[in-house]
PyMOL CGO cylinders between C-alpha atoms (Angstrom):
from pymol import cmd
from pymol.cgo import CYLINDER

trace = [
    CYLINDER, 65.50, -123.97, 30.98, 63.23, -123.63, 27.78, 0.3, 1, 1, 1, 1, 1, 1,
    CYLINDER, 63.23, -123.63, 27.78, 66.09, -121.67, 26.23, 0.3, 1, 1, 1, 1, 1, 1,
    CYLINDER, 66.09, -121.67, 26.23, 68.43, -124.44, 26.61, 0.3, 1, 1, 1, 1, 1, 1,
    CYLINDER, 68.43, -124.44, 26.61, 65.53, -126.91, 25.12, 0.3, 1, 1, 1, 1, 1, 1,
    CYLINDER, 65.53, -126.91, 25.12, 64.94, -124.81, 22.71, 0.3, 1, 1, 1, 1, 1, 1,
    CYLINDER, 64.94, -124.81, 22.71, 68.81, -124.33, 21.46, 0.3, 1, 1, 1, 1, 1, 1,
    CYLINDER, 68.81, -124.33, 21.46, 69.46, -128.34, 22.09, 0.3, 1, 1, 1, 1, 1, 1,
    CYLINDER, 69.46, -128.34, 22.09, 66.38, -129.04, 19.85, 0.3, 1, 1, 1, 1, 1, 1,
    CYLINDER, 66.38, -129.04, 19.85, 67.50, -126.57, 17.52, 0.3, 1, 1, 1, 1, 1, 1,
    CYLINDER, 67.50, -126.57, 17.52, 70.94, -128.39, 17.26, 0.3, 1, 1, 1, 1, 1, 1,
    CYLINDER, 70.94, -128.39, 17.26, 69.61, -131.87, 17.08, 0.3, 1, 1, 1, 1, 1, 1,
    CYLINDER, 69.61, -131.87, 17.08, 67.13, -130.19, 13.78, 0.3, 1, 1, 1, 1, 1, 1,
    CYLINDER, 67.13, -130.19, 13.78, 70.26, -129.32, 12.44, 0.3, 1, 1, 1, 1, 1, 1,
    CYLINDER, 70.26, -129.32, 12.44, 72.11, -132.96, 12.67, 0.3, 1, 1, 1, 1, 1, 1,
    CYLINDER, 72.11, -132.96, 12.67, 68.65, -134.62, 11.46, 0.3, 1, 1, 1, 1, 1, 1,
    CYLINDER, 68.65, -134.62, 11.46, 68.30, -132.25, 8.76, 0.3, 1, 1, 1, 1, 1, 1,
    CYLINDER, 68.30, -132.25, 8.76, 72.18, -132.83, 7.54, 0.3, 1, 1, 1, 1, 1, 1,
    CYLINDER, 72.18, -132.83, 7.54, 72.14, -136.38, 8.22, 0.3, 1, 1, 1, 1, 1, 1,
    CYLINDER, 72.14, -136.38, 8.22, 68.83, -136.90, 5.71, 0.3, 1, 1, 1, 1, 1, 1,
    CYLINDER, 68.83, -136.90, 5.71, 70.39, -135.08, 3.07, 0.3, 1, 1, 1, 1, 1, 1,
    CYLINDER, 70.39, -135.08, 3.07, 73.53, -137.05, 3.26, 0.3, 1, 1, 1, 1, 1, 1,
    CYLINDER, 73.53, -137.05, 3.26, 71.25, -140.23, 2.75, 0.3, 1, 1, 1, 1, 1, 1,
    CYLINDER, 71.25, -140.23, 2.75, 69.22, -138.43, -0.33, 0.3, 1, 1, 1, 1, 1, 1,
    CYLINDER, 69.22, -138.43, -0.33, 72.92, -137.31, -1.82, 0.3, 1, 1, 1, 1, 1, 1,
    CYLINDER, 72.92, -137.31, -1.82, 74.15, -141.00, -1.18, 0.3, 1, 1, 1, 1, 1, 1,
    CYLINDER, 74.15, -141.00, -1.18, 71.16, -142.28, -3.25, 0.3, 1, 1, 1, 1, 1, 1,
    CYLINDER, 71.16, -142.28, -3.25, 71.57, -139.55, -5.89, 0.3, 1, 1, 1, 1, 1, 1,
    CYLINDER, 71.57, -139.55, -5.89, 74.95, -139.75, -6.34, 0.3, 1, 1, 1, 1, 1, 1,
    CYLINDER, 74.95, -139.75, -6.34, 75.63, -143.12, -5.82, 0.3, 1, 1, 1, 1, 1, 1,
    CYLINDER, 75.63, -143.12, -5.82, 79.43, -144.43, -6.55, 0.3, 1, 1, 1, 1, 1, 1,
    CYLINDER, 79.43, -144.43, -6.55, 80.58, -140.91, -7.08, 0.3, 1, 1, 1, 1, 1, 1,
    CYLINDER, 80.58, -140.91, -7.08, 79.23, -139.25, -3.88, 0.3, 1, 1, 1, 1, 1, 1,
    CYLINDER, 79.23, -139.25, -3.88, 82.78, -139.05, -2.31, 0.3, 1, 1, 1, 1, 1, 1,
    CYLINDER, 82.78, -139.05, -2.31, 83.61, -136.85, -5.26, 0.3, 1, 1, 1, 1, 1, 1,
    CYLINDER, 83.61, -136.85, -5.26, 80.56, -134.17, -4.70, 0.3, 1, 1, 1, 1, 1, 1,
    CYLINDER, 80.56, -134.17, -4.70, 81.15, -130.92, -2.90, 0.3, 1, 1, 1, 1, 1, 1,
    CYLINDER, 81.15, -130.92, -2.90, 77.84, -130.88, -1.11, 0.3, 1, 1, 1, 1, 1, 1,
    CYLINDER, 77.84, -130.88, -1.11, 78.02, -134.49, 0.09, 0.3, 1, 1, 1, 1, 1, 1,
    CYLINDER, 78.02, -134.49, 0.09, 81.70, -133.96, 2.02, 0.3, 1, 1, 1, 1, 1, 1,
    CYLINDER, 81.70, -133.96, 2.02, 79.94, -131.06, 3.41, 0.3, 1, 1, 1, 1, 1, 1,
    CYLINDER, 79.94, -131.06, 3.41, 77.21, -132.80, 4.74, 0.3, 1, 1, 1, 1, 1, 1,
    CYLINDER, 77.21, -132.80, 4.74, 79.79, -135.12, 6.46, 0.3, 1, 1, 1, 1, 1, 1,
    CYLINDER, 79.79, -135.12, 6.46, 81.97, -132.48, 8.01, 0.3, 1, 1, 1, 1, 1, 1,
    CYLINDER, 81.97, -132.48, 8.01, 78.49, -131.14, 9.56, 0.3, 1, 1, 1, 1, 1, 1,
    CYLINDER, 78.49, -131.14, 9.56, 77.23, -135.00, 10.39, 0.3, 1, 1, 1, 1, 1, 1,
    CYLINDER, 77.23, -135.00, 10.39, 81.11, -135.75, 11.77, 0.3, 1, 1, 1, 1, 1, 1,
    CYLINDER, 81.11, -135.75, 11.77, 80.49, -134.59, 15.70, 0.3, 1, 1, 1, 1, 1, 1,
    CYLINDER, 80.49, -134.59, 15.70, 77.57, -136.83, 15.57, 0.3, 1, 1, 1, 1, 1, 1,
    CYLINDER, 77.57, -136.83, 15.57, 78.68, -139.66, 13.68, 0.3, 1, 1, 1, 1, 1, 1,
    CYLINDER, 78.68, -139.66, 13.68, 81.68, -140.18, 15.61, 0.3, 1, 1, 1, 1, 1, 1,
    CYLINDER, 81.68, -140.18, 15.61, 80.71, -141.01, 18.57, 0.3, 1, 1, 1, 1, 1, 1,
    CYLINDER, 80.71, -141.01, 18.57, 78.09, -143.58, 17.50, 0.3, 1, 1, 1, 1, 1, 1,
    CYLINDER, 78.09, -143.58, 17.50, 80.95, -145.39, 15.49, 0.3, 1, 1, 1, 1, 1, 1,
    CYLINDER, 80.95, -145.39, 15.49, 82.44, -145.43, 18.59, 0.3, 1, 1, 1, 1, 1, 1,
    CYLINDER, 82.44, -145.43, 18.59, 79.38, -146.84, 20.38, 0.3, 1, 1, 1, 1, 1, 1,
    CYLINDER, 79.38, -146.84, 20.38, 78.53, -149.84, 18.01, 0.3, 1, 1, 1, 1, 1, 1,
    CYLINDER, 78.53, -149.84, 18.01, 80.15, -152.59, 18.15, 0.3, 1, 1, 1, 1, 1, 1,
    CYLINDER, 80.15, -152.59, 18.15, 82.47, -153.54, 15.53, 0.3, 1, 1, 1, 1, 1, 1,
    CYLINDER, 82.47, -153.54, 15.53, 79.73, -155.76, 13.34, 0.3, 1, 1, 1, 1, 1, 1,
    CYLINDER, 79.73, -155.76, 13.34, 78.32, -152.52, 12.11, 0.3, 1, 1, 1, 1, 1, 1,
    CYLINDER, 78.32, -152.52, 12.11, 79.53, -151.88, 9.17, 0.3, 1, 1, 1, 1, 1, 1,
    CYLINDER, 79.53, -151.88, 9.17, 80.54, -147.95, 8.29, 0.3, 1, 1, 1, 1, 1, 1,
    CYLINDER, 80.54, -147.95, 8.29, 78.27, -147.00, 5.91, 0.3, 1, 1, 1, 1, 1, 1,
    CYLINDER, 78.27, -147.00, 5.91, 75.30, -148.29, 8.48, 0.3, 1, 1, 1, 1, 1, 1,
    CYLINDER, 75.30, -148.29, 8.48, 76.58, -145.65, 10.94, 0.3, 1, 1, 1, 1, 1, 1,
    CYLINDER, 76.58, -145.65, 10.94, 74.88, -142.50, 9.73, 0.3, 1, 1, 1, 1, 1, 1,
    CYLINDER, 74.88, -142.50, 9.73, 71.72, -144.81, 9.80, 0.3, 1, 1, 1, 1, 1, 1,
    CYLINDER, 71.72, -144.81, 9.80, 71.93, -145.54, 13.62, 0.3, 1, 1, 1, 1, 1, 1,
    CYLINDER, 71.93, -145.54, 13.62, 73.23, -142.21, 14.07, 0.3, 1, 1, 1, 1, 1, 1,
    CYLINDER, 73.23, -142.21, 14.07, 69.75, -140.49, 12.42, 0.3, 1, 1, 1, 1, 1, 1,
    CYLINDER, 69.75, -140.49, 12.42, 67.56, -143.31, 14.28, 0.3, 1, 1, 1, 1, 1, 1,
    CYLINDER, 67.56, -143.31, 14.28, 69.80, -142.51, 17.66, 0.3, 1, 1, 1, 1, 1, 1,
    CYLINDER, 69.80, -142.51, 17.66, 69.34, -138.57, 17.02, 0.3, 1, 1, 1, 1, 1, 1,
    CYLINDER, 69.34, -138.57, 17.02, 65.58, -138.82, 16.27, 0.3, 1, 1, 1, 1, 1, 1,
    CYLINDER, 65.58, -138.82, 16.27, 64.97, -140.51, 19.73, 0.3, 1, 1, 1, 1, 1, 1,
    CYLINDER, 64.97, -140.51, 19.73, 66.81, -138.13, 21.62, 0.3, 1, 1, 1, 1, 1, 1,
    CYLINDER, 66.81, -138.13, 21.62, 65.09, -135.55, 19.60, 0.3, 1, 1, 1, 1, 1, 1,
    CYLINDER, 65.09, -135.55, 19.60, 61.68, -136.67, 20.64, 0.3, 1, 1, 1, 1, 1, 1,
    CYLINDER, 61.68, -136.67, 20.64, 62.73, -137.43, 24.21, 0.3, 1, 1, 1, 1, 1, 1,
    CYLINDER, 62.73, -137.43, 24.21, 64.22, -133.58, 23.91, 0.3, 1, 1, 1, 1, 1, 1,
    CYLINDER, 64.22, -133.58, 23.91, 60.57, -132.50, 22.78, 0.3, 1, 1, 1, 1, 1, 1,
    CYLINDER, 60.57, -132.50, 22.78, 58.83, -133.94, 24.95, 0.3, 1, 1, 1, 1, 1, 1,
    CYLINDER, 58.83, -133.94, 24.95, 60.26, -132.76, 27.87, 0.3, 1, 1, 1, 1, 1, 1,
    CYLINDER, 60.26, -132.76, 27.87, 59.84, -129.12, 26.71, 0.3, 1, 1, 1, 1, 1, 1,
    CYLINDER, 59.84, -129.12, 26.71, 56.55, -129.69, 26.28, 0.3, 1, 1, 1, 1, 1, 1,
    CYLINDER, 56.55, -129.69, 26.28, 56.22, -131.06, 29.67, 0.3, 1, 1, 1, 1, 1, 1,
    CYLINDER, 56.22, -131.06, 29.67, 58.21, -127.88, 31.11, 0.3, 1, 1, 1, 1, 1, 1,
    CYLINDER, 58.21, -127.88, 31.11, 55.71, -125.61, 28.95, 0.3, 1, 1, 1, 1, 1, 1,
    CYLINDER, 55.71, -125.61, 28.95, 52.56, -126.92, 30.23, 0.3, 1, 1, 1, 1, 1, 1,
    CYLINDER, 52.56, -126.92, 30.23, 54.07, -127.42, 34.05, 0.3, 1, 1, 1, 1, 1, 1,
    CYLINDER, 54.07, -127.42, 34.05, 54.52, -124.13, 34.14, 0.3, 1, 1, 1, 1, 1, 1,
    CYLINDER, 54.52, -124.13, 34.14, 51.72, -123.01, 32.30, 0.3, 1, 1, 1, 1, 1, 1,
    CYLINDER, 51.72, -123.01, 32.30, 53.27, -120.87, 29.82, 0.3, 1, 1, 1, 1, 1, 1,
    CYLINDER, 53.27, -120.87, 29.82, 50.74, -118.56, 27.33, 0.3, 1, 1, 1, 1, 1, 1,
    CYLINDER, 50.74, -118.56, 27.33, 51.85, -120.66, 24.15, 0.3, 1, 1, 1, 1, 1, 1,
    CYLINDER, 51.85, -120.66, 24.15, 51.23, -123.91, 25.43, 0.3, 1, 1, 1, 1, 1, 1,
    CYLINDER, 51.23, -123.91, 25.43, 47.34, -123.64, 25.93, 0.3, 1, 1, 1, 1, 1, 1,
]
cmd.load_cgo(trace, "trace")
């Protein structure tokens, strides 16, 4: 079960991580971000997770808010994913935890 925390944590790092550099490229870059290489990366990796939350909020939110709620949405689940394999650690009193 750690394993599986431990590889669902990993992915979620990996969205959060992708999903802040897309907001530090959007600043950078400003109007011509759409143009830069490393910016349509960052939304092919953020597109899984970005989806789905589009497809969540309602249809007030405007599309360049989504990656917002999707980072706030990811860091939640994210802690709630830590958390728990903390928990796990120190129910089953695992060496690393103490």
């Amino acid at each position: 079960m750690i394993a599986v925390l431990n590889a669902v944590q990993l992915v979620l790092y990996i969205a959060l991580l992708a999903l802040l550099g897309q907001g530090v490229l959007f600043i950078i870059a400003g109007a011509r971000r759409d143009s830069n290489f490393f910016y349509q990366l960052l939304q092919i990796v953020t597109k899984p997770f970005t989806r789905p939350v589009r497809w969540l909020t309602p249809k007030q939110v405007a599309d360049r808010h989504v990656p917002v709620v999707a980072f706030m949405l990811l860091l939640v689940i994210y802690a709630v994913v830590t958390f728990e394999k903390i928990n796990l650690c120190v129910s089953q009193n695992m060496a690393g935890c103490k």
